[in-house]
N, C-alpha and C positions, 0 to 999 in steps of 0.2 A: 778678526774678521775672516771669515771662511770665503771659499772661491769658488762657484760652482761651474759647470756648463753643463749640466743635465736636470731634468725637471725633479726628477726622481730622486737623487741626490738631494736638491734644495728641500724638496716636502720633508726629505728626514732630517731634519736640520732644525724645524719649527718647534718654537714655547710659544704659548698663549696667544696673544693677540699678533695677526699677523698684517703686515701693510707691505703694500708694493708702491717703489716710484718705477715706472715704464719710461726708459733714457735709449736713446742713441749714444750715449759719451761726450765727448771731451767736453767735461764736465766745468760749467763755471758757477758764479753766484748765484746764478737763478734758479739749477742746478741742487747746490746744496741749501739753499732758503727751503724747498723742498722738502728735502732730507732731515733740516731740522727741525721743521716743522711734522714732519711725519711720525720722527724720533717719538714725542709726545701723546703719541695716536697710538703708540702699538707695544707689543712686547719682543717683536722680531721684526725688525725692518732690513724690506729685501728693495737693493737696486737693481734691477736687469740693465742688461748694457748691451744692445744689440742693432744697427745700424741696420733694418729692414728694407731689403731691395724692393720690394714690389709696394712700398710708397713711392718709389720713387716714378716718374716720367718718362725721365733722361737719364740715360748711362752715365754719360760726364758729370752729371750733376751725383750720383751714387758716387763715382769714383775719386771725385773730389772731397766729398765729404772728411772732414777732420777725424783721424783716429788716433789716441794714444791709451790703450788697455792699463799701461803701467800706471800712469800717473794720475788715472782716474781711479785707478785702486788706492792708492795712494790719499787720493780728498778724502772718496768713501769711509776710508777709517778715520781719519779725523774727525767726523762727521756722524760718528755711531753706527755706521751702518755693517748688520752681523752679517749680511750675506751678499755678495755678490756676483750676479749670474750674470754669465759672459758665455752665453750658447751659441754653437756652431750653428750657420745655415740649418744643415743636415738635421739640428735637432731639434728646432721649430717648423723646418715645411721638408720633411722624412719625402725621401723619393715615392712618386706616386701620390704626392698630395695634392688635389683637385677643387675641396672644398674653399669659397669664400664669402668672406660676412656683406653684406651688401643694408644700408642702413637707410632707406629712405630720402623724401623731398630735404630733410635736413643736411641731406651732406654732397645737394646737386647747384648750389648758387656758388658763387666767391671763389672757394678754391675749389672745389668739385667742377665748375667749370672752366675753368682753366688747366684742370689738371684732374681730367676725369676718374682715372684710378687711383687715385692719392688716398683717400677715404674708404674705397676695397682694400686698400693695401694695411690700412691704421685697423677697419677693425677687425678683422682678419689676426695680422699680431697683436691685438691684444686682447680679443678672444681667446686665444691662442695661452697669451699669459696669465689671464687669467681662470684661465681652466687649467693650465699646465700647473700652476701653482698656488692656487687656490686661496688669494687674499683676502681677509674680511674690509681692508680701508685699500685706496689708489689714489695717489694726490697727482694732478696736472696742472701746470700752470696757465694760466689767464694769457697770456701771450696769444695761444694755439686755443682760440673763445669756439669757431665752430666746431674743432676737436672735441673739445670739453663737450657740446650737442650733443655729436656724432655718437661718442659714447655713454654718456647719459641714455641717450635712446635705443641704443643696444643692451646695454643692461638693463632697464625695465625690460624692453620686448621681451630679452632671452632669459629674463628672471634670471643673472647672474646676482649670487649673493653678495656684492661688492660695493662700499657707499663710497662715493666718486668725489673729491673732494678738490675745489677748486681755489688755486692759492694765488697770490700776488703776482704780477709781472714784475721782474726788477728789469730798472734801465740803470746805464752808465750816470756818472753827474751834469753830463753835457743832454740827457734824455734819451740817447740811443739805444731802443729796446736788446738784451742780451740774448744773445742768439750763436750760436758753436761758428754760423758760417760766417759772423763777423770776422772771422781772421784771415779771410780770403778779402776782404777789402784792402783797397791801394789808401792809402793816406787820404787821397784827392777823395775817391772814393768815399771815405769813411765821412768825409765832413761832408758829402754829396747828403750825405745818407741822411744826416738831422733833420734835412727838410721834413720826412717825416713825422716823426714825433712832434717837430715844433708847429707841423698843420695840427694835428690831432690837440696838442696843448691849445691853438688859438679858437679850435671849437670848444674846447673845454670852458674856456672864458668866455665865449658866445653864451654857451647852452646857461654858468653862473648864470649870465646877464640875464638872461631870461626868452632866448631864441630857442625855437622847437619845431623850425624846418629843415625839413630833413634835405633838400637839394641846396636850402643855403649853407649847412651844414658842412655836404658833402664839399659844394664850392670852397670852402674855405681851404678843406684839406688837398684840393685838387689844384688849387691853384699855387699851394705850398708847396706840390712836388710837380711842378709843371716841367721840369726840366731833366726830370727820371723816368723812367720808361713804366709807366703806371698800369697797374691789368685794373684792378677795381677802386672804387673809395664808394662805401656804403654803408646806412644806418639801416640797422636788421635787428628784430626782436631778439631778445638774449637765449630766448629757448628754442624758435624755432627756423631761427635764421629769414624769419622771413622779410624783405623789405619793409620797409618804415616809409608815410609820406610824411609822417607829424610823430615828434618825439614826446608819447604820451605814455611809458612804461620803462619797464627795464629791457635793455639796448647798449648793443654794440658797432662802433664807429668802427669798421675794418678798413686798413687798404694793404693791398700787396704789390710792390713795384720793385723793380729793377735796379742793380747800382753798378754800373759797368757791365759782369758778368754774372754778380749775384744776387736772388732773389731776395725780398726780406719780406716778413709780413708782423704786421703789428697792429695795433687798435684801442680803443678808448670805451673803457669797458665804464656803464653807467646805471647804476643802480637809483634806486628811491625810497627816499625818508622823508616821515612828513607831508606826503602828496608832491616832493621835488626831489627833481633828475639831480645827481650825486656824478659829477662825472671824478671816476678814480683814473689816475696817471700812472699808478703806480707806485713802487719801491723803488724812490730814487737812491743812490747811493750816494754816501759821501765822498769816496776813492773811488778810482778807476776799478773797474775789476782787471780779474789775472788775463781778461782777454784785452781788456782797453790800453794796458800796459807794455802791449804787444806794438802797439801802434808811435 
């Protein structure tokens, strides 16, 4: 596995089919589910590994952020992966950089509103990436559903040659969607945290049953985490993020709430077969992953 931190570098580096996963690091299952899944898609699979400050809000929450470069090189190779770029600040936003992607009604509800430049800052890097490096496939996981929007609709707009490929959420075995800042959870914390997932599973079993109101929907999940510091819980069309009053298509159950000190965001991603709602949970795991192990 090679190791880059320049764009230029990586390009010379390329055989045939070429795939990017776009990472922050400290890398777990959900992580490399990606990765081998991507393996499959390409003939040179590249991971970037780069912790982008201008998603971020808050400084503490930037500075918090989990890093360890070593041992995420380390998965990487296990994992097939030929190239990993681990670029300086400096060589994604070059002093004097001014330009930024700005994406539309899709990436101003949910977390756009909560965290208005979070979405400038996503696609931004990863315009960014994928112009600096030029991938024919980009896999993102399901976890980060108006992500997946935000950049769908920048690549059509901006005619990036890139097809955007959207993969499982894995959760722990207990259902805790997999996320880096899960390691910043206190014990107490962490079993605070199921409530989530377990509201989102008890609509899941609603929507089976055959409910397709979207406020009792949302009730269920709301009142799952009535004791977590909650910003949203909301049923929104899967493509344009828009509010839902009646779950009549394909639709994402989001909520993003609080767990002590950290934020988490997850949702129940729901498609349709046969003229009925399909709600997916996910990729449960049988083990703990390497983060649950931590706890």
């Amino acid at each position: 596995m090679e190791v880059t931190d320049t764009f230029a570098v990586t390009r010379a580096l390329y055989q045939g089919r070429i795939g990017l996963l776009p990472t922050m690091g400290y890398f777990h299952e959900g992580h490399l589910s990606l990765m081998d899944l991507l393996r499959s898609h390409c003939d040179t699979l590249v991971v970037s590994n780069f912790v982008n400050p201008t998603q971020f809000d808050k400084e503490a929450d930037l500075a918090a952020y989990p890093r360890d470069v070593e041992r995420d090189g380390e998965l990487a190779a296990e994992h097939g992966v030929d190239i990993h770029f681990v670029p300086e600040v400096e060589e994604v936003y070059p002093p004097g950089s001014s330009t930024e992607v700005t994406v539309g009604a899709v990436a101003l509800g949910m977390e756009g509103k909560y965290r208005p430049s979070h979405f400038v800052g996503v696609a931004t890097v990863v315009a960014k990436l994928f112009a600096g490096l030029r991938p024919d496939i980009a896999v993102f996981g399901k976890k980060d559903a108006q992500q997946i929007a935000v950049l769908k609709g920048m690549v059509t707009d901006l005619r990036f040659p890139v097809e955007i490929v959207a993969a499982p959420l894995v959760r722990e075995p207990d259902g805790l969607a997999l996320s880096s800042r899960n390691v910043r959870l206190s014990r107490e914390d962490r079993e605070a945290a199921l409530a989530i997932s377990r509201g989102l599973f008890q609509a899941a079993m609603q929507i089976d049953a055959g409910e397709r109101d979207a406020q009792r929907l949302e009730a269920t999940v709301s009142r799952s985490i009535s004791r977590l510091g909650a910003d949203y819980v909301e049923l929104v069309t899967a493509d344009t993020m828009e509010p839902m009053s009646t779950l009549n298509g394909p639709a994402v159950l989001a909520v993003a709430a609080h767990v002590g000190d950290v934020r988490l965001i997850d949702n129940l991603s729901i498609e349709w077969d046969d003229a009925k709602p399909k709600p997916d949970r996910g990729l449960i795991l049988d083990e703990p992953s390497r983060l649950g192990t931590l706890h």
